[in-house]
TORGULO-15477 format. One record per residue (C-alpha): residue in one letter; residue number from 1; x, y negated, z negated. Coordinates in nm, 2 decimals. Each point is the difference from the previous one (the first is absolute). Layout:
<recs>
<rec code="a" pos="NUM" u="X" v="Y" w="Z"/>
...
</recs>
This chain:
<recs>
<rec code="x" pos="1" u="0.00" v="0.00" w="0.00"/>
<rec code="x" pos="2" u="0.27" v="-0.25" w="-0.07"/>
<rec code="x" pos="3" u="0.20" v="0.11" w="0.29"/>
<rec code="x" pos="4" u="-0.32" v="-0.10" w="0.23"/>
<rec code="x" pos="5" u="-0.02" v="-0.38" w="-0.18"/>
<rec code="x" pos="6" u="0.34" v="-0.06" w="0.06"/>
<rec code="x" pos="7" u="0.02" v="0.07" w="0.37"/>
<rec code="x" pos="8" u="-0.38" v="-0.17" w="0.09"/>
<rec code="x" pos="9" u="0.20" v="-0.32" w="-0.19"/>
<rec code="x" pos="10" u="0.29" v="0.01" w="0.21"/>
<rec code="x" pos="11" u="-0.29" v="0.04" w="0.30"/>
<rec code="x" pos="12" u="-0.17" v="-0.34" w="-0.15"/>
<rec code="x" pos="13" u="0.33" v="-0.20" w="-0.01"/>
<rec code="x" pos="14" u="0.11" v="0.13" w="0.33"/>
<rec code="x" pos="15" u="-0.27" v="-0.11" w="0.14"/>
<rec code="x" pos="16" u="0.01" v="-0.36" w="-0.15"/>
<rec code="x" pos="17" u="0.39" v="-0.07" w="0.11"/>
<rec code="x" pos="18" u="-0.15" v="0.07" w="0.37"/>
<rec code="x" pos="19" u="-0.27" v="-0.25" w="-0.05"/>
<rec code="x" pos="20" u="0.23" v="-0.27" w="-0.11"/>
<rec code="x" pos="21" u="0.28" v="0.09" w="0.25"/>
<rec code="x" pos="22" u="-0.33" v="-0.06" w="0.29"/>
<rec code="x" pos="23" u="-0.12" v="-0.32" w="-0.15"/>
<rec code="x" pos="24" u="0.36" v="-0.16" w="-0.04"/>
<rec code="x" pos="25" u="0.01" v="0.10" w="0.36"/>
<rec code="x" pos="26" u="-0.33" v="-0.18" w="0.08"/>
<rec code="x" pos="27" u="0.13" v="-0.29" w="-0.16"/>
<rec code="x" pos="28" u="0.29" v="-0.01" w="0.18"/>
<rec code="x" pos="29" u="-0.21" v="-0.02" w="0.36"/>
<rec code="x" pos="30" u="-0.23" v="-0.23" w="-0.11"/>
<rec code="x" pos="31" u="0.29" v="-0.23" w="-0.08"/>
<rec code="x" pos="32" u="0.13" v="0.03" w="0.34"/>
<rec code="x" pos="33" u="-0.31" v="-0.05" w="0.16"/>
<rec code="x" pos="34" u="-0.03" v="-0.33" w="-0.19"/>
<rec code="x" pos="35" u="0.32" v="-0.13" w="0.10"/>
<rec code="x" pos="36" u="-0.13" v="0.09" w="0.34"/>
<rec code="x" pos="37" u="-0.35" v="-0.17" w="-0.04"/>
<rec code="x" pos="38" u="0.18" v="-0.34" w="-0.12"/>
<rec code="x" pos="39" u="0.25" v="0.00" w="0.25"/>
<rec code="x" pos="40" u="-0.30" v="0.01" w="0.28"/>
<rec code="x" pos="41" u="-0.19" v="-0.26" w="-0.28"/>
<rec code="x" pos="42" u="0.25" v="-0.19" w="0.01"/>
<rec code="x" pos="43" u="0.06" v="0.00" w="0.40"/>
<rec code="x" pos="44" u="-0.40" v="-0.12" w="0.09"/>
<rec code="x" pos="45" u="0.04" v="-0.23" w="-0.25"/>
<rec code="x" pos="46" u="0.30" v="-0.17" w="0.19"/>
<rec code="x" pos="47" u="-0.16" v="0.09" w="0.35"/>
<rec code="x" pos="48" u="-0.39" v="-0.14" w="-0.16"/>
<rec code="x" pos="49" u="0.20" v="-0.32" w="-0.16"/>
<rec code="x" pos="50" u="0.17" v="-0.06" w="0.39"/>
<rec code="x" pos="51" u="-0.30" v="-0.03" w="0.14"/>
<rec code="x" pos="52" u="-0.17" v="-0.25" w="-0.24"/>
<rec code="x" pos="53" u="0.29" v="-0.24" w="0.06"/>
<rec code="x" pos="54" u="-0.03" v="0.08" w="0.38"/>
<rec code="x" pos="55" u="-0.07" v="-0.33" w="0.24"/>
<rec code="x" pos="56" u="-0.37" v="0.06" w="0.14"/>
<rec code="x" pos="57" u="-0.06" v="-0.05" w="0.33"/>
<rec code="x" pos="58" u="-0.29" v="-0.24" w="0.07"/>
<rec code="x" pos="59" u="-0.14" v="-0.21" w="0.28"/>
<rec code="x" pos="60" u="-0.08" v="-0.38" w="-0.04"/>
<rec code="x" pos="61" u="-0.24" v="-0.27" w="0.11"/>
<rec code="x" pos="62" u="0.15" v="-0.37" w="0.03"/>
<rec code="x" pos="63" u="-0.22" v="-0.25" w="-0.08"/>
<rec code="x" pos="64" u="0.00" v="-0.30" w="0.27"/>
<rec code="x" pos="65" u="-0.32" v="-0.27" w="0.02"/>
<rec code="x" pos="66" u="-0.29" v="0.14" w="0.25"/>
<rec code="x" pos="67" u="-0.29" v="-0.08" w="0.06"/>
<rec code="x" pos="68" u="-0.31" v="0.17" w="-0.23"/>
<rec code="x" pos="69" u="-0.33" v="0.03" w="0.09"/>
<rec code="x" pos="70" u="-0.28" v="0.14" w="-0.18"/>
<rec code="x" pos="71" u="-0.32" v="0.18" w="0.17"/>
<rec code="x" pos="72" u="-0.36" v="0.04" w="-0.09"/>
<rec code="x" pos="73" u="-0.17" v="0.27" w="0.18"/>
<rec code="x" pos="74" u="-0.39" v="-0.02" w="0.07"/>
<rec code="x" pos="75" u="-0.20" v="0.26" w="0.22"/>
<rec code="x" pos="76" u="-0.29" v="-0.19" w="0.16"/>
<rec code="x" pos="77" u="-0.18" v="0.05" w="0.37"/>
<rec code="x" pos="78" u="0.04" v="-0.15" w="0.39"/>
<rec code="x" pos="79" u="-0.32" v="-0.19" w="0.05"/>
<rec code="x" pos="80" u="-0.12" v="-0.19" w="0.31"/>
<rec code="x" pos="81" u="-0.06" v="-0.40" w="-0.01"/>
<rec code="x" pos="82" u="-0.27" v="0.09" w="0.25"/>
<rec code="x" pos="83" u="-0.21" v="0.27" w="-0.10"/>
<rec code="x" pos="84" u="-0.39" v="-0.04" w="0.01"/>
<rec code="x" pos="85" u="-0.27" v="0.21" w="-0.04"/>
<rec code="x" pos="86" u="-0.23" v="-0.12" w="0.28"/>
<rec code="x" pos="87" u="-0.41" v="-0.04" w="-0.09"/>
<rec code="x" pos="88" u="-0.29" v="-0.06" w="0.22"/>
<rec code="x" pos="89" u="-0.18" v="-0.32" w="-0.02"/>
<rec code="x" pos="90" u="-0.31" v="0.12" w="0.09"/>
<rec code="x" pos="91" u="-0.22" v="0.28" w="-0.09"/>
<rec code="x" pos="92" u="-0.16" v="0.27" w="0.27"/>
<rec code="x" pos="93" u="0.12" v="0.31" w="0.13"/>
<rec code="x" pos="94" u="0.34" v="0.05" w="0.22"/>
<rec code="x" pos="95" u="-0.05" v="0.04" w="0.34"/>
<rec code="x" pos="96" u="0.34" v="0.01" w="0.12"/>
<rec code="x" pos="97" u="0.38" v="0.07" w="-0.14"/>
<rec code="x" pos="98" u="0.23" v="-0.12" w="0.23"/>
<rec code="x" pos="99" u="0.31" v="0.09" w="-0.17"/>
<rec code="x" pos="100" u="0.17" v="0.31" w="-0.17"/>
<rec code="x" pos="101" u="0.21" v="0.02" w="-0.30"/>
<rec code="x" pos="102" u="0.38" v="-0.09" w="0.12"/>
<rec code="x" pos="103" u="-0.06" v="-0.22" w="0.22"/>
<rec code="x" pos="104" u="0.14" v="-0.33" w="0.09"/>
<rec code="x" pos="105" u="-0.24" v="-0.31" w="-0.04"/>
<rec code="x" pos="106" u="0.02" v="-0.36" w="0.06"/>
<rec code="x" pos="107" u="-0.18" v="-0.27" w="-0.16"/>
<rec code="x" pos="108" u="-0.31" v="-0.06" w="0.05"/>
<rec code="x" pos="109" u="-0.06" v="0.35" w="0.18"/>
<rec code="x" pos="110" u="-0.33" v="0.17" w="-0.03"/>
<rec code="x" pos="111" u="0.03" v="0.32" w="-0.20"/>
<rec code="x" pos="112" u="-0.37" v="0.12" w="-0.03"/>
<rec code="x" pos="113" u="-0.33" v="-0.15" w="0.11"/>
<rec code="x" pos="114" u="-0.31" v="0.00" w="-0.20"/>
<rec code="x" pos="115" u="-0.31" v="0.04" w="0.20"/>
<rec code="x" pos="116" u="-0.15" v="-0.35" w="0.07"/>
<rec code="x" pos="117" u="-0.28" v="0.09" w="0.23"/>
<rec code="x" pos="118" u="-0.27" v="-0.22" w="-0.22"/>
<rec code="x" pos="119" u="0.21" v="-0.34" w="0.03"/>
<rec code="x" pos="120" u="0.08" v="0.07" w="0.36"/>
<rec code="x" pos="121" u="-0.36" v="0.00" w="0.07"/>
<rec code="x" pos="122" u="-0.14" v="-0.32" w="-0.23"/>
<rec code="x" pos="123" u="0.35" v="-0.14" w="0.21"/>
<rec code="x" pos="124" u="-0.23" v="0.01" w="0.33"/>
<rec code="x" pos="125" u="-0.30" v="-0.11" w="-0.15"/>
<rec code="x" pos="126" u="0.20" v="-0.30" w="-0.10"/>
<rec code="x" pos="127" u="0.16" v="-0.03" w="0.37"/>
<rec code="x" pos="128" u="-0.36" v="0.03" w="0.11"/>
<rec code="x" pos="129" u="-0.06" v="-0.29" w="-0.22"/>
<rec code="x" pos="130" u="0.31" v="-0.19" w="0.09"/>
<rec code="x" pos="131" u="-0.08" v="0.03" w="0.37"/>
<rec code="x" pos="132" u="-0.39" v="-0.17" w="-0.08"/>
<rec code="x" pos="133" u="0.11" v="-0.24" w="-0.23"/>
<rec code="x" pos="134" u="0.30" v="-0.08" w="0.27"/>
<rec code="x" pos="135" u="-0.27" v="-0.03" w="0.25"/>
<rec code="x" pos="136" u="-0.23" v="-0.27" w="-0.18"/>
<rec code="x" pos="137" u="0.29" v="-0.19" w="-0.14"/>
<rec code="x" pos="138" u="0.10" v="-0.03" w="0.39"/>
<rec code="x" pos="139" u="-0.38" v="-0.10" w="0.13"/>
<rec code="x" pos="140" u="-0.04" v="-0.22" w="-0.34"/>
<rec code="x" pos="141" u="0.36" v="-0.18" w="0.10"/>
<rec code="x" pos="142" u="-0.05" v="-0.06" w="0.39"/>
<rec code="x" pos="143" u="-0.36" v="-0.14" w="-0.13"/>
<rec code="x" pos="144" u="0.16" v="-0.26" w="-0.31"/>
<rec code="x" pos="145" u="0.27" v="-0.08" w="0.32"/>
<rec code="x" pos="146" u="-0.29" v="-0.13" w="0.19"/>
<rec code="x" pos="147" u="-0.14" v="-0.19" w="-0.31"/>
<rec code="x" pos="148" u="-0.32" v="0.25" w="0.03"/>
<rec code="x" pos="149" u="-0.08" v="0.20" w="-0.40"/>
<rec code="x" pos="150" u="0.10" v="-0.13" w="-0.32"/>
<rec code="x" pos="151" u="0.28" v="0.00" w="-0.13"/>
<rec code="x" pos="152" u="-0.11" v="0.25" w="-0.29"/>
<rec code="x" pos="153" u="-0.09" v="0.26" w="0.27"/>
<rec code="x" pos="154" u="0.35" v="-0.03" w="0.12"/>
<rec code="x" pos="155" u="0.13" v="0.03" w="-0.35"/>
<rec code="x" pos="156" u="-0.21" v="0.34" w="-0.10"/>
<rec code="x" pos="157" u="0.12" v="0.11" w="0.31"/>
<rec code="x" pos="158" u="0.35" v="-0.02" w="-0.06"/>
<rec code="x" pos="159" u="-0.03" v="0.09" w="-0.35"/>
<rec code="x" pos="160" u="-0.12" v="0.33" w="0.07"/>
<rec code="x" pos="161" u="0.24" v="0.10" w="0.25"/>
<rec code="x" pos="162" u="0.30" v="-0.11" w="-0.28"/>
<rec code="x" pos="163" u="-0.20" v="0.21" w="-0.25"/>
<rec code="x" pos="164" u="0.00" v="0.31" w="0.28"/>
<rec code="x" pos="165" u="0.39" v="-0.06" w="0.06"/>
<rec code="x" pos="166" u="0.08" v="0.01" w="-0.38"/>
<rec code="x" pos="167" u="-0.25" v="0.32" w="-0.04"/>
<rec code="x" pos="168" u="0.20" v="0.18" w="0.26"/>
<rec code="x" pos="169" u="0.36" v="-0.10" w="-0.14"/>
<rec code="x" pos="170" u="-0.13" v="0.15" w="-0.33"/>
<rec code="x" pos="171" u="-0.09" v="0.28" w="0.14"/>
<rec code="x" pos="172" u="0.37" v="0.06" w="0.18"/>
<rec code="x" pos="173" u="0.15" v="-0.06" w="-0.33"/>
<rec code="x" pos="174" u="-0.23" v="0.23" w="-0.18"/>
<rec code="x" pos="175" u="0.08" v="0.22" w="0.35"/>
<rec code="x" pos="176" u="0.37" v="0.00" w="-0.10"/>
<rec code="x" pos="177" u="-0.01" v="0.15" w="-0.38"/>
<rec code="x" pos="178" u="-0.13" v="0.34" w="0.15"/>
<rec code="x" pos="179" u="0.35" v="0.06" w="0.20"/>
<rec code="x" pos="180" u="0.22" v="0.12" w="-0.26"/>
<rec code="x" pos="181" u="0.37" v="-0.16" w="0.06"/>
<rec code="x" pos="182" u="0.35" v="0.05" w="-0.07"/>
<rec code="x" pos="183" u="0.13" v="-0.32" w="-0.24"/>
<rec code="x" pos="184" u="0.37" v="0.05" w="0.11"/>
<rec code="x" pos="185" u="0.20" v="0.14" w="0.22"/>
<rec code="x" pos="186" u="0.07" v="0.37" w="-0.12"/>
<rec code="x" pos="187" u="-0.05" v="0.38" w="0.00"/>
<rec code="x" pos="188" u="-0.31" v="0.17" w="-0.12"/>
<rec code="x" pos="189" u="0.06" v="0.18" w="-0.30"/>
<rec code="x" pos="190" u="-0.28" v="0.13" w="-0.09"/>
<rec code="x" pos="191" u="-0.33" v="0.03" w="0.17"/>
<rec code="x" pos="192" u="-0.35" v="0.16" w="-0.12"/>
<rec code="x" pos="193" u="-0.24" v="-0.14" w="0.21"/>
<rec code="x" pos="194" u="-0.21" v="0.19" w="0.19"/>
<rec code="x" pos="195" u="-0.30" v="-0.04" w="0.26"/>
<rec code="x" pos="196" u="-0.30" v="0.03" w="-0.13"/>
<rec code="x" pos="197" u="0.10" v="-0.13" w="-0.37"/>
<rec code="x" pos="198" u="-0.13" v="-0.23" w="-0.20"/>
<rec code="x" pos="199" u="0.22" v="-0.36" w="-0.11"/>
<rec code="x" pos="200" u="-0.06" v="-0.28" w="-0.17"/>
<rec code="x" pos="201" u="0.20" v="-0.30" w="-0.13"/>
<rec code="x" pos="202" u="0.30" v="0.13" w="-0.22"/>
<rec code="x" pos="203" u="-0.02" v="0.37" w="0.11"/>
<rec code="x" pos="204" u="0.35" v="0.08" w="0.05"/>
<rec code="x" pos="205" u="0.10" v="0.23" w="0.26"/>
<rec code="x" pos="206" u="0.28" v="-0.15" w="0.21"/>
<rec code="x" pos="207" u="0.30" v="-0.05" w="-0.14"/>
<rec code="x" pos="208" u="0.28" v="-0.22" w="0.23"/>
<rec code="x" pos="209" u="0.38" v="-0.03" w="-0.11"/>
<rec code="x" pos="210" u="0.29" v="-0.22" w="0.17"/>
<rec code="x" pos="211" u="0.33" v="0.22" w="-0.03"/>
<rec code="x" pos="212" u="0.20" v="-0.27" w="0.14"/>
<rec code="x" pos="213" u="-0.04" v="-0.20" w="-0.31"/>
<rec code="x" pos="214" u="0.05" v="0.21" w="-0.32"/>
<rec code="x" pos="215" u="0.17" v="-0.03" w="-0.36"/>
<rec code="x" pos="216" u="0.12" v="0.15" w="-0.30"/>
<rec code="x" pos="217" u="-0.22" v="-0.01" w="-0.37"/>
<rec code="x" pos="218" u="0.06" v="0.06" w="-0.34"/>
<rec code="x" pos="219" u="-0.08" v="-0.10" w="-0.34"/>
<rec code="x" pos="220" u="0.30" v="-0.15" w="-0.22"/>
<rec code="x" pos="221" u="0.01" v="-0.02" w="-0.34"/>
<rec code="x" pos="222" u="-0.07" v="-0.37" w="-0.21"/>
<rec code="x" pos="223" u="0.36" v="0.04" w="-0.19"/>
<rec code="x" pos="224" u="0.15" v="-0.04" w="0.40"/>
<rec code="x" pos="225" u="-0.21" v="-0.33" w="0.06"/>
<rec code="x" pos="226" u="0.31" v="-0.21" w="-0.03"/>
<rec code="x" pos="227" u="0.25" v="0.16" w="0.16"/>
<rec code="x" pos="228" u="-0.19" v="0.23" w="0.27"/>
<rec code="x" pos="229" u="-0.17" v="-0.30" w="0.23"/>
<rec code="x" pos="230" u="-0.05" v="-0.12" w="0.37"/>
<rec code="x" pos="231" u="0.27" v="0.00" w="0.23"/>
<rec code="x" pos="232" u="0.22" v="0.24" w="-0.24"/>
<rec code="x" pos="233" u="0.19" v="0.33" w="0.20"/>
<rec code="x" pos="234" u="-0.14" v="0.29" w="0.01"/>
<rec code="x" pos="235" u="0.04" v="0.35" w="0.17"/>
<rec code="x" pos="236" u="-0.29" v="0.23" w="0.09"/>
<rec code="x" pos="237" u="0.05" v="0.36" w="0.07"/>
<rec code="x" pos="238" u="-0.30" v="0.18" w="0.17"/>
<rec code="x" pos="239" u="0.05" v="0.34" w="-0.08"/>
<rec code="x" pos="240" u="-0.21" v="0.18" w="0.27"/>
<rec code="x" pos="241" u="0.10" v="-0.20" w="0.28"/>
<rec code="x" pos="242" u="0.38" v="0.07" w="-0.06"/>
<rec code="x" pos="243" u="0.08" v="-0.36" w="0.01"/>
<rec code="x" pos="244" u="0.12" v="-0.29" w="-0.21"/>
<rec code="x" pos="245" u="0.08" v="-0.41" w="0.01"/>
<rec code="x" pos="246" u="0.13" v="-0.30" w="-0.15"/>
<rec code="x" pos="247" u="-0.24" v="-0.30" w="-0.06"/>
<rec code="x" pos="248" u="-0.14" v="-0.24" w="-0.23"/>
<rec code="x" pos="249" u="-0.36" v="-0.03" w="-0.19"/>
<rec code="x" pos="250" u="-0.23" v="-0.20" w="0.20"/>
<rec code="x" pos="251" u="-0.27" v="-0.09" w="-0.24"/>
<rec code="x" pos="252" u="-0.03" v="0.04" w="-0.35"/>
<rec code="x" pos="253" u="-0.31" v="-0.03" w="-0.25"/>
<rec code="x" pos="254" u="-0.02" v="-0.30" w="-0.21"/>
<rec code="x" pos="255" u="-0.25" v="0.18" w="-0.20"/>
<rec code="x" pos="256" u="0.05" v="0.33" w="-0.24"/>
<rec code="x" pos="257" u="-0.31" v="0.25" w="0.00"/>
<rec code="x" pos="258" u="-0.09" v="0.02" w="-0.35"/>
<rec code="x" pos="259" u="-0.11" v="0.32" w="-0.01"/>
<rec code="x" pos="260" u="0.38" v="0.12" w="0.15"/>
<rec code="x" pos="261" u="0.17" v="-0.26" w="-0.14"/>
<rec code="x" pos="262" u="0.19" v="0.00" w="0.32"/>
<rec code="x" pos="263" u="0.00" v="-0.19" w="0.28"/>
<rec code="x" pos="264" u="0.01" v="0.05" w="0.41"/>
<rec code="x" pos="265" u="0.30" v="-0.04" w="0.24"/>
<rec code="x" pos="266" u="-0.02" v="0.04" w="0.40"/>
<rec code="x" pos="267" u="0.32" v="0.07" w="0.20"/>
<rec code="x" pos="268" u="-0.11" v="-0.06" w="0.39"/>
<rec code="x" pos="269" u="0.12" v="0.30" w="0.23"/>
<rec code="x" pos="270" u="0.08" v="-0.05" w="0.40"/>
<rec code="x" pos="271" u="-0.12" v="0.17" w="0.28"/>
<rec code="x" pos="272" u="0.02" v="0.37" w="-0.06"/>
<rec code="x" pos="273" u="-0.20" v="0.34" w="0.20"/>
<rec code="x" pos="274" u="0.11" v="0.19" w="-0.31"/>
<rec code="x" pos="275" u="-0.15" v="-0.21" w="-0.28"/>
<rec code="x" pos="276" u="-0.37" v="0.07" w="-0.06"/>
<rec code="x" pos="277" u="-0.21" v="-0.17" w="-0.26"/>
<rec code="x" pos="278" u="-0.06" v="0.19" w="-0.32"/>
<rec code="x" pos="279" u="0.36" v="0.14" w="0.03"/>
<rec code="x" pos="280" u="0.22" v="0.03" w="-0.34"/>
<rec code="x" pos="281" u="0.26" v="-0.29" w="-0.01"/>
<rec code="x" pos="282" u="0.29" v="-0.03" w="-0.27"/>
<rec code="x" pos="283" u="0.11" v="-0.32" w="-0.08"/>
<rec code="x" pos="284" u="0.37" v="-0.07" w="-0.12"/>
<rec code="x" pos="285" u="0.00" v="-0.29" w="-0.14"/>
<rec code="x" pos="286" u="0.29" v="-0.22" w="-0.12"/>
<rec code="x" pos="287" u="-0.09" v="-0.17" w="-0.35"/>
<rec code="x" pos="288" u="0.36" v="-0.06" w="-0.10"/>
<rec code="x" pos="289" u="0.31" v="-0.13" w="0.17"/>
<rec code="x" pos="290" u="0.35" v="-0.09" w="-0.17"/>
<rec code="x" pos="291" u="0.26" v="-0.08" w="0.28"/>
<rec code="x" pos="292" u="0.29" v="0.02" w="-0.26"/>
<rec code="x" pos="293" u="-0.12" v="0.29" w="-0.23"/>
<rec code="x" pos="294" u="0.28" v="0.25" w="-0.14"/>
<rec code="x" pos="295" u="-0.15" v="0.35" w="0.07"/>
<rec code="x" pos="296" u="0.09" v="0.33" w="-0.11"/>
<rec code="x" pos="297" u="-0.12" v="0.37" w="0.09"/>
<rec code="x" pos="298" u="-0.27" v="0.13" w="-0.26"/>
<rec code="x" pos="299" u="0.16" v="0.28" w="-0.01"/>
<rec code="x" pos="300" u="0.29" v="-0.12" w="-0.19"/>
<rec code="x" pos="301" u="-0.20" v="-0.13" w="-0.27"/>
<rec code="x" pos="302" u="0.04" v="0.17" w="-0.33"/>
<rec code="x" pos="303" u="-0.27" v="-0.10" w="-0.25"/>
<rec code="x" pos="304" u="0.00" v="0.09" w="-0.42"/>
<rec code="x" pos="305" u="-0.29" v="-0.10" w="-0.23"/>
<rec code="x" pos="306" u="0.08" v="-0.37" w="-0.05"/>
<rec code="x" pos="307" u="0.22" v="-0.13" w="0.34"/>
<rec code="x" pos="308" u="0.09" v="0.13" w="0.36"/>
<rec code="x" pos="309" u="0.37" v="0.03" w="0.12"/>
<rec code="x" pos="310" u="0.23" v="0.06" w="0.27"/>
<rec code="x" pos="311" u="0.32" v="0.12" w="-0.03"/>
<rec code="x" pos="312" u="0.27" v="-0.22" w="0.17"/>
<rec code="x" pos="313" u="0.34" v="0.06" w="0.12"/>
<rec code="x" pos="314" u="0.27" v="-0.21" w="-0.15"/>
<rec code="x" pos="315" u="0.38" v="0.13" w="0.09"/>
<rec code="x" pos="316" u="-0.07" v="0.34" w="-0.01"/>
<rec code="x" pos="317" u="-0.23" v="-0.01" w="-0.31"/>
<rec code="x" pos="318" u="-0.40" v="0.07" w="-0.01"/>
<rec code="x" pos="319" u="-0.10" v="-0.30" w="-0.21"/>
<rec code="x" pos="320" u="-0.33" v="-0.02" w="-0.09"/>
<rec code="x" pos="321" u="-0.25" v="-0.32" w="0.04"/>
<rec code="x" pos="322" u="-0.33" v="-0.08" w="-0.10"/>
<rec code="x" pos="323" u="-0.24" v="-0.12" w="0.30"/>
<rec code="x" pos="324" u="-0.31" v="-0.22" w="0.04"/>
<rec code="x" pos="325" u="-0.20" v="0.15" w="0.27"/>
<rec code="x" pos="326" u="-0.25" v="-0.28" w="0.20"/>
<rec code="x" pos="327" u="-0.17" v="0.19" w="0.30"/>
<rec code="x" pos="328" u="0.02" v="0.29" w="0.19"/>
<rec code="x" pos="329" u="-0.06" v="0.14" w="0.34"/>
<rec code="x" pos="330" u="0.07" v="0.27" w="0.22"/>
<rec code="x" pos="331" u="0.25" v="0.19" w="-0.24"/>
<rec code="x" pos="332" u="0.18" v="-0.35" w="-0.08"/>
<rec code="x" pos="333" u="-0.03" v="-0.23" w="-0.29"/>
<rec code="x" pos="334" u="0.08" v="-0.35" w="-0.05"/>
<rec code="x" pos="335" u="0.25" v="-0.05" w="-0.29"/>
<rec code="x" pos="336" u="-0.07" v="-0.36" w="-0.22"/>
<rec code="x" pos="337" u="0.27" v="0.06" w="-0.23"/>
<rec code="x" pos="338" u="0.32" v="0.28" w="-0.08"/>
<rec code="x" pos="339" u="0.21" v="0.00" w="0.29"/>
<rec code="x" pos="340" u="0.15" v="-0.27" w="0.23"/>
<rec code="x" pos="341" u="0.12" v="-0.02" w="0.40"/>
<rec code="x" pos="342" u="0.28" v="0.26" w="0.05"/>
<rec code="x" pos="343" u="-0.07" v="0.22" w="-0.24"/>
<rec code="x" pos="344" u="0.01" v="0.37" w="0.02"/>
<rec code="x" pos="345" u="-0.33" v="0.21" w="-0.09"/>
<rec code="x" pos="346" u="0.10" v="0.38" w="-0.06"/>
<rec code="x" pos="347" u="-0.32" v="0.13" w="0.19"/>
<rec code="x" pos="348" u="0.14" v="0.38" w="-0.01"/>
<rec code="x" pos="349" u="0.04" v="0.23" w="-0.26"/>
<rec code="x" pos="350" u="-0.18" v="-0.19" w="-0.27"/>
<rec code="x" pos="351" u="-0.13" v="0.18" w="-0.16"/>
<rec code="x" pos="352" u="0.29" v="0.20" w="-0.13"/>
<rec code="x" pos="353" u="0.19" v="-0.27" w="-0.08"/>
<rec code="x" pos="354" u="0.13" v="-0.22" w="-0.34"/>
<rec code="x" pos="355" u="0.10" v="-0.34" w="-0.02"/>
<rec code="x" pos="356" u="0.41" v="0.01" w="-0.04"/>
<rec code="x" pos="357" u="0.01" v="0.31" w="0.21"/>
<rec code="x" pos="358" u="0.28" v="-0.03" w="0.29"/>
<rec code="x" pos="359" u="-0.19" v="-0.02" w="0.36"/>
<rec code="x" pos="360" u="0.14" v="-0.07" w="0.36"/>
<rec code="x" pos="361" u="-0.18" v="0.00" w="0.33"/>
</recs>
C-alpha cells in the first residue's frame, strides 16, 4: 500500500514540472509575438502619422469682380391680344355657315347668316312705298314750280317720302345685324354653329383669334412690385415649342388682385407658326443685377450652426474664413463679406479638410 502512494506521487509531480515547463514556453511565444505586434504598431503609426502631415491636393476658385444676376421664375400662358368670341346681333335661325373652323378670315367677312326673309319682305313693302311717295313728291313739286297747290301739299308730300327713306335705312341696318361677321382679321378657332340652330344676342359660338399678335401672361407676386416692373429683361422658354428668347415686359399691372395678392405682367411675343394660345410659357425673369458682385461656387460653401465659411488658400495653408452670403443663382452666390479680389476659394476636397492643414493645387 505504501509502495502504490509513493509512486502515484512521483506521477502527480511529474506531471506538474511538465505543466510548468509548457506554460514558461507559452510565455516565451507570447513575448515574441508582442515584440512583433509593436514593431508592426509601431510601423502604421509612423506610416498613419506620414499621411496626416501629407500636403493635400486640392483645386481652387479665384475670386475676380463679375457680374451677378438674380432670377425669379414664373410659369404663366401665351395669350392672343386679339381673341374674340364672336356673338350674333340678332336672334332667328341660321340659314347659312359660310366658314369652317381653321380658316382664314378678314375683317368684316360674313361667317354665318341668319335667316332674314321677314325684313326682306317689309324692305319691298317699303320700296313700294318709296316709289309712291317718290311719285307724289314729284307731281306735288312740278305743281308748287308752277305756283299751282299749296305750299302745305308740297310739304306733306315731301315729308312722307323722307319718312319712307329713313324707314328703309332702318331696315338695312336692322338688315345688317342678322349677318354674323368676323371683328378682326384672323383664323376660326372654334365654330358650333350650325343650319337650322337657333341664336340670339350673346350666344357664343364662334370664336376668332389673330396668331400674328400674341403674348406671354403670368401672375407675380406683390413682394416683386418694386423691382419686377415695365420694361425690365426677361427670358421666356416655351417648353412644347422647343424654343426660347430674350425680351423685355411690355406691360405691367398697376393694380394687385386682392384675392392673389399678386399682380399681372405681359411679355409681347413676335410672329411665330409654332406659338399657339393657351401654350405653357416660363418666364426668367431678372430681379437682381450687381455688375461688381464677388461670386463664389455653392458648392464650396461650408455651413455650421451659427456662420458659413469657405476655406481659403494662403501660401500653402487652408485658412479658414467666415462668409456673408447675399444672393444666389444658378449654383453661384454673391459674397457681401469674408473674402476679397484674388483670393483663392479651395472648392475641392472640403470636406475632408482642417484649417492649418498643408494644401497645393
Amino acid at each position: 500500500m505504501k509502495k502504490i502512494l509513493f509512486i502515484g506521487a512521483i506521477a502527480f509531480l511529474s506531471a506538474c514540472s511538465e505543466k510548468a515547463k509548457d506554460k514558461k514556453a507559452e510565455l516565451v511565444q507570447l513575448k515574441k509575438e508582442q515584440v512583433a505586434l509593436n514593431a508592426k504598431i509601431s510601423a502604421l503609426e509612423n506610416e498613419v502619422g506620414s499621411q496626416e502631415t501629407a500636403v493635400k491636393e486640392v483645386a481652387v476658385y479665384e475670386v475676380n469682380p463679375s457680374v451677378f444676376k438674380n432670377y425669379l421664375e414664373i410659369q404663366g400662358k401665351i395669350d392672343a391680344e386679339e381673341n374674340l368670341q364672336v356673338t350674333p346681333e340678332a336672334a332667328g335661325l341660321v340659314s347659312a355657315v359660310f366658314v369652317k373652323i381653321g380658316q382664314s378670315v378678314k375683317k368684316g367677312q360674313v361667317i354665318a347668316q341668319i335667316d332674314d326673309k321677314v325684313l326682306r319682305q317689309s324692305m319691298a313693302e317699303i320700296q313700294t312705298q318709296i316709289d309712291l311717295a317718290n311719285n307724289l313728291y314729284n307731281r306735288q313739286k312740278n305743281l308748287w314750280d308752277q305756283k299751282i297747290g299749296t305750299e302745305v301739299q308740297f310739304i306733306s308730300a315731301k315729308t312722307q317720302k323722307e319718312s319712307a327713306e329713313r324707314r328703309m335705312e332702318t331696315t338695312k341696318s336692322q338688315l345688317a345685324l342678322y349677318k354674323i361677321k368676323s371683328p378682326i382679321n384672323g383664323i376660326i378657332d372654334a365654330m358650333d354653329l350650325k343650319v337650322g340652330q337657333t341664336v340670339m344676342p350673346g350666344f357664343s359660338g364662334v370664336r376668332v383669334v389673330n396668331a400674328n399678335n400674341l403674348k406671354a401672361k403670368a401672375m407675380v407676386s406683390e413682394s416683386y412690385a418694386g423691382r419686377i416692373m415695365q420694361g425690365g429683361k426677361v427670358n421666356v422658354i416655351l417648353p412644347d415649342a422647343a424654343d426660347s428668347l430674350q425680351t423685355s415686359i411690355s406691360y405691367a399691372s398697376k393694380t394687385i388682385d386682392p384675392v392673389s395678392r399678386s399682380y399681372e405682367i405681359e411679355v409681347k411675343l413676335p410672329s411665330n407658326k409654332k406659338y399657339q394660345p393657351n401654350m405653357l410659357a416660363l418666364l426668367k425673369i431678372t430681379d437682381y443685377n450687381n455688375s461688381n458682385a464677388l461670386v463664389v461656387p455653392i458648392s464650396a460653401i461650408l455651413k455650421s450652426e451659427s456662420e458659413s465659411y469657405v476655406y481659403l488658400f494662403v501660401d500653402g495653408i487652408a485658412t479658414k474664413s467666415v462668409i456673408k452670403i447675399g444672393k444666389t443663382s444658378n449654383g453661384k452666390a454673391e459674397i457681401l463679406s469674408g473674402i476679397k479680389t484674388g483670393d483663392k476659394i479651395i472648392v475641392t476636397g472640403i470636406q475632408d479638410l482642417n484649417e492649418g492643414d498643408k494644401v497645393k493645387f
